[in-house]
Each structure stands twice: as C-alpha cells, then as structure tokens.
C-alpha positions as CSV (number, residue, x, y, z in Angstrom):
1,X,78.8,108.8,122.0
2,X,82.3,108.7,122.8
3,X,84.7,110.6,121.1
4,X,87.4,108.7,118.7
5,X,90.2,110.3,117.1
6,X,91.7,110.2,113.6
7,X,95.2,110.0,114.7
8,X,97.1,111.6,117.3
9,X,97.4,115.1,114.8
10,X,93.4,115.0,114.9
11,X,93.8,114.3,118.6
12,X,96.0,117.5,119.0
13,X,94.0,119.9,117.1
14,X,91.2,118.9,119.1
15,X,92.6,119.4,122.3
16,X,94.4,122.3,121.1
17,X,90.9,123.8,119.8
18,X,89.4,123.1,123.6
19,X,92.3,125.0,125.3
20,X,92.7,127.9,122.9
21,X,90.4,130.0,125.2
22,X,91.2,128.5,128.6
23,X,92.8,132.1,129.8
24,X,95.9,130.1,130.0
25,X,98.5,133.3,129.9
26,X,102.1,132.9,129.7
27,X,102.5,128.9,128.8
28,X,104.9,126.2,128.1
29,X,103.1,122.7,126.4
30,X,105.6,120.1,127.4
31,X,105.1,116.7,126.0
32,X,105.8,112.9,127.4
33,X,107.6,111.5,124.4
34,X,107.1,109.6,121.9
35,X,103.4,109.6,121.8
36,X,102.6,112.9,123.3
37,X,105.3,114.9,121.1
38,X,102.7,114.8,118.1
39,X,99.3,115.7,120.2
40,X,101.5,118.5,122.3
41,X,102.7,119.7,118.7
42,X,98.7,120.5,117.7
43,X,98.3,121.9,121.4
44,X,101.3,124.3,121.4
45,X,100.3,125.8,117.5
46,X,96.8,126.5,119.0
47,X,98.3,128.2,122.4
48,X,101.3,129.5,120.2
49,X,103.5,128.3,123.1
50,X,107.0,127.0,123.0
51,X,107.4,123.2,122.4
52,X,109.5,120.7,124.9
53,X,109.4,117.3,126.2
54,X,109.8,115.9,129.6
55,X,110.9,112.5,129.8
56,X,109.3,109.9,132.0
57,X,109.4,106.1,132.3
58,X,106.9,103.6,133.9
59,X,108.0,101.2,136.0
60,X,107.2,97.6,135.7
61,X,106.5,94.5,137.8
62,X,109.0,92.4,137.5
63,X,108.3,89.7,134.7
64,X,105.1,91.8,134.0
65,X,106.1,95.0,132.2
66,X,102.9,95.9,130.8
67,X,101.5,96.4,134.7
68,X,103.3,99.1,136.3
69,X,103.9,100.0,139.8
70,X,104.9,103.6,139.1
71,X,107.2,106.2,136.9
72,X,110.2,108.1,137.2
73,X,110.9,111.5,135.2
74,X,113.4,113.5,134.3
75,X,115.0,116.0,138.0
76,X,114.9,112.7,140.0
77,X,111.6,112.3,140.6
78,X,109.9,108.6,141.3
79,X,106.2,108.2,141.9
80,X,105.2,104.5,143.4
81,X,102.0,102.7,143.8
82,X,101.9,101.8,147.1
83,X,99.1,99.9,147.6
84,X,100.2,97.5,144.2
85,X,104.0,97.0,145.5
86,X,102.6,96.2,148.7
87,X,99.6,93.8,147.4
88,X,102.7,92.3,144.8
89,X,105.4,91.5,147.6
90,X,107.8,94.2,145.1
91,X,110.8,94.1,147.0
92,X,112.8,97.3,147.8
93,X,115.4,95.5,145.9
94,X,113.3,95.2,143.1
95,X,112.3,98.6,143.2
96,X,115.9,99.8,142.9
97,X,116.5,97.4,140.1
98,X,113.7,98.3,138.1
99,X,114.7,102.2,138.7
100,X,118.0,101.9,137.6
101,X,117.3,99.9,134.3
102,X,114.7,103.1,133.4
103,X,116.9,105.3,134.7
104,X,119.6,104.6,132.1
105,X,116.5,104.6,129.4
106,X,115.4,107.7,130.4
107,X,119.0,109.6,130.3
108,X,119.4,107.9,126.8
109,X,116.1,109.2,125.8
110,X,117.2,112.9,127.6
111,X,120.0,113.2,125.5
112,X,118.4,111.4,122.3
113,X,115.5,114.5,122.4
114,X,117.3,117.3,124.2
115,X,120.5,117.1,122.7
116,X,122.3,119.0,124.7
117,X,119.8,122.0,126.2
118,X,118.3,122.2,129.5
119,X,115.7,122.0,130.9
120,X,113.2,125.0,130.3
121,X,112.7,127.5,133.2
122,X,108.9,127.0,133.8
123,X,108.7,130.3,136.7
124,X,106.0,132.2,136.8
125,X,104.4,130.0,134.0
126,X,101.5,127.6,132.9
127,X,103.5,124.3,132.1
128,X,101.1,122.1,129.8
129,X,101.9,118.6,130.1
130,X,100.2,116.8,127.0
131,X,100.0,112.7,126.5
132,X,97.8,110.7,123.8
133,X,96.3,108.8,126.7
134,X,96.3,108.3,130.4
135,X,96.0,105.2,131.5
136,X,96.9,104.2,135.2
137,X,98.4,108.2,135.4
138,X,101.5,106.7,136.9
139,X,103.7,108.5,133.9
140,X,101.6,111.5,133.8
141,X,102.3,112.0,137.7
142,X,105.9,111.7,137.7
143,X,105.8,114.4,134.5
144,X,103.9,116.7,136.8
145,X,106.0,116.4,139.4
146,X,108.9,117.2,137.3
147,X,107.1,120.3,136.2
148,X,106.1,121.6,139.6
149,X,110.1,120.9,140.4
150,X,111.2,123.6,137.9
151,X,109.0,126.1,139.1
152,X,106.0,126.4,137.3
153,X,103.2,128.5,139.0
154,X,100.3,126.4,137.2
155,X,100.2,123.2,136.0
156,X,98.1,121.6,134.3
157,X,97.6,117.6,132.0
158,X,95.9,117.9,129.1
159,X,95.1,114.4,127.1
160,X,92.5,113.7,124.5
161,X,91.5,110.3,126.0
162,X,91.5,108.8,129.6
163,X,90.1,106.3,131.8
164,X,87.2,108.1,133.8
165,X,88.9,106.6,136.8
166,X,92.1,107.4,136.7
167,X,91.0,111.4,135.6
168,X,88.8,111.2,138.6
169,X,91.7,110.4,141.2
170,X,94.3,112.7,139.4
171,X,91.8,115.4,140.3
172,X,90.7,114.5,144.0
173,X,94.4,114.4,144.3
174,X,94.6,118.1,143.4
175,X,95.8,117.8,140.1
176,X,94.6,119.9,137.3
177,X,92.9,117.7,134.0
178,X,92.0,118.4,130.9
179,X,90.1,115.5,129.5
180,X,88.3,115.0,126.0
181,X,87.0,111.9,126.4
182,X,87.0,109.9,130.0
183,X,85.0,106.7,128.9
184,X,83.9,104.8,131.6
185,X,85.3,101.4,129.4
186,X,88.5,102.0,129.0
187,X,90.7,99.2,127.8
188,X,94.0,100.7,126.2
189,X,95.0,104.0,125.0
190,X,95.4,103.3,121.7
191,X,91.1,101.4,121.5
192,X,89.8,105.6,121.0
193,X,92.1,106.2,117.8
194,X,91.6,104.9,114.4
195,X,95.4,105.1,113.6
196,X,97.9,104.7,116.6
197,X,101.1,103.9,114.8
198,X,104.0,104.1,116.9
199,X,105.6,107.6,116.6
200,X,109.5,107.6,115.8
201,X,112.5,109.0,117.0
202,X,112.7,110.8,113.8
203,X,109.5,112.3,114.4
204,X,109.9,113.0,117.4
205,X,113.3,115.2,116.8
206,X,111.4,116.6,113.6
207,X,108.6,118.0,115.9
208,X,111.0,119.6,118.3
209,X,113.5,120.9,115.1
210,X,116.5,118.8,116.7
211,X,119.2,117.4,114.7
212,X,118.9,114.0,113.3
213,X,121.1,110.9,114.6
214,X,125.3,111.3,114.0
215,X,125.9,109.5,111.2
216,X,129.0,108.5,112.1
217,X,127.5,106.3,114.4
218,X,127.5,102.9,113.4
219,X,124.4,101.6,114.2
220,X,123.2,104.4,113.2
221,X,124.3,104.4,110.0
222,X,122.5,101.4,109.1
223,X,119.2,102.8,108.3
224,X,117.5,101.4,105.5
225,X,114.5,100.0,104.0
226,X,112.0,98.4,103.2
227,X,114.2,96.5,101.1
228,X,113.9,93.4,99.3
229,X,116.2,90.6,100.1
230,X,116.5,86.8,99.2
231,X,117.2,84.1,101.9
232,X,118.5,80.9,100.5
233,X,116.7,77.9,102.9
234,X,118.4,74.6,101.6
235,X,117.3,74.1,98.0
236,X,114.8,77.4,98.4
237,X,115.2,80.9,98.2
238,X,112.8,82.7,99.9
239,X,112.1,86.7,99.3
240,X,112.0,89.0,102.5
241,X,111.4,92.5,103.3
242,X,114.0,94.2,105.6
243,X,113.9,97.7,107.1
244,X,116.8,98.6,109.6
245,X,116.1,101.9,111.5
246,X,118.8,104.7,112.0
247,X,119.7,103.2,115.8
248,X,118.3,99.4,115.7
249,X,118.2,98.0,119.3
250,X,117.7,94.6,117.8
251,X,115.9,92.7,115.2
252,X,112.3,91.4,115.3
253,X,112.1,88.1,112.2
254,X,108.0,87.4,111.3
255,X,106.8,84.1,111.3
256,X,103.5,84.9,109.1
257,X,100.3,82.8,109.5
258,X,98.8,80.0,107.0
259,X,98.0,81.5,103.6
260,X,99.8,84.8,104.5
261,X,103.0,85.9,103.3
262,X,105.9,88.8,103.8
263,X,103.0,91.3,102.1
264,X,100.3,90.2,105.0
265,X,99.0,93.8,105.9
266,X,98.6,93.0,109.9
267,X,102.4,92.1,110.0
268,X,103.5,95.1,108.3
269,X,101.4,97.2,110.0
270,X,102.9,95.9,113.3
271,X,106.2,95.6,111.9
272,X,106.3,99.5,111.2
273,X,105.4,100.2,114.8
274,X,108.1,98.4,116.0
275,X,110.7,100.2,113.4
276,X,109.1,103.4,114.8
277,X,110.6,101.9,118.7
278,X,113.6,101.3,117.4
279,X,113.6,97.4,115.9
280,X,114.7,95.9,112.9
281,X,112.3,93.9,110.9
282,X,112.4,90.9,108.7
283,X,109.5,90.1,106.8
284,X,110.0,86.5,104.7
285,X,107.9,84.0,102.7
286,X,108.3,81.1,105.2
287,X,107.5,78.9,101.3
288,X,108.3,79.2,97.8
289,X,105.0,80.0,95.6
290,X,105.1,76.8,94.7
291,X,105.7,75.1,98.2
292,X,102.6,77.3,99.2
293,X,100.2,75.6,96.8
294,X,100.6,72.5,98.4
295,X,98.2,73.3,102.0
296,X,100.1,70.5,103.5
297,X,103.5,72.4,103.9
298,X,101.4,75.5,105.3
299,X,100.4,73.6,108.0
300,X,104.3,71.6,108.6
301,X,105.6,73.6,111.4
302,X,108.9,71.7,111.9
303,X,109.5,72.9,107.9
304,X,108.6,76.5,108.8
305,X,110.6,76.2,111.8
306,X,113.4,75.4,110.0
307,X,112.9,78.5,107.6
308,X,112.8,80.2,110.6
309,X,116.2,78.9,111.8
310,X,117.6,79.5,108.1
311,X,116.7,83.3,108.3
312,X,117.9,83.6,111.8
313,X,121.5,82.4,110.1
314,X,120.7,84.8,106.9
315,X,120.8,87.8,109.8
316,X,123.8,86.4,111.5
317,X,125.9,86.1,108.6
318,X,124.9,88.1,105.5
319,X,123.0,91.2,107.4
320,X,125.2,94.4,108.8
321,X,122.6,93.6,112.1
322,X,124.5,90.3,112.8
323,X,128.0,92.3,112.7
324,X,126.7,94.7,115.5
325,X,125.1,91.4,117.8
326,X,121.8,92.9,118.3
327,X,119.6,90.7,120.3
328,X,116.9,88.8,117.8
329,X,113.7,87.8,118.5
330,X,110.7,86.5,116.8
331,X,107.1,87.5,116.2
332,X,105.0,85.0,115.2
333,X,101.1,85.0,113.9
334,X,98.3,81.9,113.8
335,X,101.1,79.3,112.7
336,X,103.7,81.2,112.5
337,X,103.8,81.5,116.3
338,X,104.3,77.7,116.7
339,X,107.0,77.8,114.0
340,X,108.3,80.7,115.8
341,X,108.9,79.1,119.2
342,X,109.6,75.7,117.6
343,X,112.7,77.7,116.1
344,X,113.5,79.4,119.5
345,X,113.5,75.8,121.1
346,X,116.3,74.7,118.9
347,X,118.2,77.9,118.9
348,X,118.0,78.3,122.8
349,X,119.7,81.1,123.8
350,X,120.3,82.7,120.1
351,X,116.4,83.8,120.8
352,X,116.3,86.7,123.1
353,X,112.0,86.4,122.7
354,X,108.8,85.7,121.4
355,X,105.9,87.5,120.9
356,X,102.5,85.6,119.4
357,X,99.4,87.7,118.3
358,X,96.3,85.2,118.1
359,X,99.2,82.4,117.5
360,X,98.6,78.3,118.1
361,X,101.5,78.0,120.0
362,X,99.5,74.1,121.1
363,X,100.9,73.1,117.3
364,X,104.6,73.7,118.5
365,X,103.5,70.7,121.0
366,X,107.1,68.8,121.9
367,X,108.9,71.8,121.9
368,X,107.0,73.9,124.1
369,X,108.9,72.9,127.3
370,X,111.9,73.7,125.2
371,X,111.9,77.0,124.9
372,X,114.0,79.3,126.9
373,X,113.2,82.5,125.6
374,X,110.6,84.8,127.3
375,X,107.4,84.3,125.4
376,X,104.2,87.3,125.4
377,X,101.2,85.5,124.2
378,X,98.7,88.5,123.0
379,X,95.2,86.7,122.0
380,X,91.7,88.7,121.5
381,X,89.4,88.6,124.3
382,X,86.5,87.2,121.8
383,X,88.8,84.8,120.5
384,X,87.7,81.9,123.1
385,X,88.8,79.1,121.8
386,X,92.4,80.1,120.9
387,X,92.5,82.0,124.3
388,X,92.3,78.2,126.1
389,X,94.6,76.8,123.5
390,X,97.2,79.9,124.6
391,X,96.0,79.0,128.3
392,X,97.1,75.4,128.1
393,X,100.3,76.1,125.8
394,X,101.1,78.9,128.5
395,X,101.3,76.1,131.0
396,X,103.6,73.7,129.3
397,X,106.4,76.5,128.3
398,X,109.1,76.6,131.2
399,X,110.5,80.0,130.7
400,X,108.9,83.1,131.7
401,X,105.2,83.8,129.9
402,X,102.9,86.2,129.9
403,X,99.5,86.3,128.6
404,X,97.8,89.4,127.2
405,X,94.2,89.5,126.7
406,X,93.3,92.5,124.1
407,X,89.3,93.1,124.9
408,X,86.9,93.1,122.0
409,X,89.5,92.0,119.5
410,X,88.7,88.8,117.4
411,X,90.8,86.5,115.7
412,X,92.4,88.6,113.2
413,X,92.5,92.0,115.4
414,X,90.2,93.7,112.3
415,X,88.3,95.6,115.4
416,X,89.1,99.8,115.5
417,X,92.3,99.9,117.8
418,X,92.6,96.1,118.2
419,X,96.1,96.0,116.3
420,X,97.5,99.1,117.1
421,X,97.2,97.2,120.9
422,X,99.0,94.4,119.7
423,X,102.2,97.3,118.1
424,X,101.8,98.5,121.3
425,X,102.2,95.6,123.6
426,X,105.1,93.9,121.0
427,X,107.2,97.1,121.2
428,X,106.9,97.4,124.7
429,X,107.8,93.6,125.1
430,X,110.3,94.0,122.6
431,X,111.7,97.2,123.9
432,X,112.4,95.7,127.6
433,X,114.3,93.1,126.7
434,X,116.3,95.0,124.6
435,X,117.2,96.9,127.6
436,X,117.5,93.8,129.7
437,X,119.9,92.1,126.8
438,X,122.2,95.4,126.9
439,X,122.6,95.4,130.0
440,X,124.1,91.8,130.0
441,X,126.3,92.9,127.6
442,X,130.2,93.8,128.9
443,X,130.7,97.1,128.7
C-alpha cells in the first residue's frame, strides 16, 4: 500500500524520522520554496540542522506552462530537457525568453525569502535538498546543481513522494535520493496528500524567522480578509467575500456553479490556494436568494454573465485592487465557467484569463469565438461526458487554450488530492500570466 500523507508537516516528520539515523554528519537541509519550506522544516528539527531555501524555477513550453522543458536556480544554473525541446521545435529564442521571464521571478523570490543574506557556505558539508514531491525532477536538478556550485561535499534530495521513474533516472544519473514513496502511478504531487493547500509567502518567511513584507509598500499594505462586501448589479445587491493578500499580483473573481453560492466549499478551498500564491479573491452570489429560487435564472448565463461584468466594475471602481491595475481574471465552476467566459467575451481585453474546473463552457455557445483571453480548461479524467463537451468548446474558442485532464477525479473533484490538483494547476495558470501581464506593463 502506498504511503499518503496528512499534510506536508506529516510529510516532514516522516521523512525527517527516516533520515534521523542516516550518519548524515555535518548538514544543511535546504528547501525548494514554497512547498518544500514546510517538509524541509520537519527534516531539519529531526537532523537539528540549519534551515535555508534555494530557489529554482521550471521552465515552461511556451503556451503550455504546466509541461516543462527544464529549471533554472539560484548561482546561474539552467538544466534543459533535451530530448523534449528537440521533439517540441523550442527555439533557442524561446529558450531565452522563457529564461529571462523566470529569471526575474526567481530574483523576486531571492530577495522575497532571503532578504538580504547570502547564500550559505555548504564546504565540507551534507547539503539536504528537500521538496514535497518530484515530479519530472527538472526543479529538483537545477537545486542540486546549485548545491554542488557552493561546495558541498555530499549532496543529497530527500522527498516524501515521487514518480518511480523519475527517482529511477535521478539515481542512474548519479544523483543521491531519498524517497518515501515512488508509486509506479504517479499523476501529480499533490494525488499522495490528503491536504495540499498552497503554502504562503507568509509561511514561508515564518518557517525561515524572516521579517514580514514592508508595510509601507502599497500593495502590500492591502492585505485583508475574508471580508464581506456588497456589489450592487442593477436593481440587485449581491454579497461577496473578498480577501486581498499582503502583495496581490492580481485578482481572481468566482463564477460559482448552479445551486452553489460565495460559501461553496470547493471554491473557497481553491480560492485560499490561490491567496497563498499571491491572488486576490472575490467570491459573490452571482443571484439574490430570491433570484436563486427561481431554477430558471440558475441556468440564464447571459444574466450571470452580466453579474459577472457588474463585479468586474465593483473591483475597478470601489476596490483599492482597481487603484493599483492588477490584471483580473476569472475562475469559473459547472456554469459559472460559461458565465465566466461569456463575461470575458464582452470585456475583451479587461480579462487577462480564464480558468474552468469541470465548467460547460458549450453553454457560453456564441461567445466562445469571442473570447480573447487565455482559457485553462481543467476537467476530471472520469468525467467523460463533460471532458468531450470541453473538447468541442476547446475548439471553437480562438485564443490560446489548454486542456488539463486531472486522472481519477469526477465531476465534483470529491476524490483524495483531486482539488488540491485543480489549486495547483489555477495558481500556476494564474501565476504565469501574472508575470506575463507585468511584464507588458511600462516600467
């Protein structure tokens, strides 16, 4: 039976348990933020070794950013599939491109968690690199790399989870792995852990004792939340719930499914995992109680559109996020998701992107090839008949669209891990465009 973890603190102590008597000497348990931070936290009180991070970023195909072609990591270092840039056509121009957006990620991310010390001098020492997963092992090579570059006599990845493939080729390539659980199955990190919220920023510092976020930033200085708000939508007001992190990136508005509302547990589940990567979130009844007791307005997407397009305004105009021009996008769930890009149709470019978990984007019909924004359709892999409807929808939506297939999820993502797949793939989604948006931006 294969082995699945509480939460990335149960994941930690584990591993931390298994390396305890490993003879490990004179050691320094380095994680690869955020996720790792928490796991490396259980491994360094076991080792009673110092705690650090080294940053790394994957690098993804262009208009694909879940797939990666590689990672880069803090000292310069850049570690490339060959073999998948070759079989892609990746262009060296790409390459470069893709670098230096991570690049600038990375640094923000260096001084964000380091603020302001060096790197550790690893010589003579065991340097523990520690992750909540390994996946392709792209990230985990460049952070190995890094390690060997500052003089570490051993080193060595430790990770509670990995796929039994990727642990097998890490080692025939003569790296050293320590490896819970390497099921030979292995669809997404976050499948082997009952709880894989999104670890913060805040956390993150917390873990390593840095200091918090200047307050005198501006966008820093927003953080709130949950709050409750009211969002007036012609002749409706319509309650919402609002929670601004310390340094918002931009804001993601919900688009809820039928008989769901601003309380639906998925949403705020997900919603919290975005706050944790740095988003905004807007939760909002899409109806009044009493538009909701009438089954034919659940089902009017051109009316939830427009409530949609009223709380997109709200944010513009009433919300300290609009003052700032953070880029906004929408998530959208079941109907929501057609509301959702019926919205972004109208609004063009105001929509910087969509993401759909187990949506019917087929019910936003006309408006599909109206859409500009980029659009991530996430469906569960048993959910066959709304995985052709996202097929077909896919194929009638201009702008660029990707389709994510979570295995073993169903419908409503109740399945261990399912959902905390679908936080994971939003915030990633989320998170690049983000970056892509600032970069736009004159600076």
């Amino acid at each position: 039976m294969q082995l699945v973890f509480k939460d990335r603190i149960d994941a930690g102590e584990r591993l931390g348990e298994s390396l305890a008597n490993a003879g490990l000497g004179v050691c320094t348990v380095l994680a690869l933020p955020r996720g790792g931070v928490p796991v490396a936290a259980g491994v360094a009180k076991a080792l009673d070794a110092p705690l650090d991070v080294i940053v790394a970023r994957k690098l993804g195909v262009p208009g694909h950013s879940e797939l990666g072609f590689g990672a880069i990591a803090e000292g310069g270092v850049a570690v490339l599939n060959g073999s998948l840039v070759e079989r892609l056509g990746i262009t060296r121009t790409q390459i470069e491109r893709v670098i230096e957006r991570e690049q600038e990620e990375l640094s923000r991310r260096v001084d964000r968690y380091r603020s302001g010390r060096t790197l550790p001098d690893l010589s003579g020492q065991t340097a523990v690199l520690v992750d909540d997963g390994l996946a392709t092992g792209y990230t985990a090579r460049a952070g190995l790399d890094a390690l060997r570059r500052l003089g570490a006599e051993r080193v060595l990845l430790a990770v509670p989870v990995g796929a039994r493939e990727t642990v097998g080729e890490l080692q025939r390539d003569g790296y050293e792995v320590v490896c819970l659980t390497a099921p030979e199955h292995f669809a997404a990190v976050g499948q082997w852990y009952m709880d894989f919220t999104q670890t913060s920023d805040a956390e993150v510092l917390d873990l390593l004792g840095a200091p918090a976020a200047d307050a005198s930033d501006p966008a820093g200085s927003l953080g709130v939340g949950p709050q409750e708000v009211s969002i007036t939508a012609g002749r409706a007001v319509l309650q919402g719930r609002l929670t601004i992190p310390l340094e918002p990136r931009g804001i993601v508005i919900f688009a809820h499914g039928s008989g769901s509302s601003r309380l639906s547990p998925r949403n705020i589940e997900v919603a919290e995992a975005l706050n944790a990567s740095g988003m905004a979130t807007l939760l909002f009844d899409l109806l009044t109680p009493e538009e909701a007791g009438d089954r034919r307005n659940v089902f009017d997407i051109a009316l939830l559109g427009e409530r949609l397009i009223a709380a997109t305004r709200w944010v513009g105009e009433h919300s300290a996020l609009g003052r700032i021009g953070l880029p906004v996008f929408y998530f959208g769930a079941s109907t929501g998701a057609a509301a959702a890009l019926v919205a972004a149709a109208k609004l063009g470019g105001g929509i910087s992107g969509v993401v759909s978990r187990g949506g019917r984007p087929d019910l936003a019909g006309d408006a599909l090839p109206n859409v500009t924004a980029p659009v991530l359709l996430i469906v569960g892999g048993t959910d066959r008949e709304v995985l052709e409807l996202n097929r077909r929808a896919a194929a009638l939506i201009r702008s660029d669209v990707e389709l994510a297939v979570v295995p073993g999820a169903g419908h409503l993502f109740e399945e261990p891990g399912t959902l905390g797949e679908v936080s994971r793939l939003a915030a990633a989604y989320f998170s690049d465009l983000a970056e892509q948006s600032s970069q736009r931006l004159p600076g």
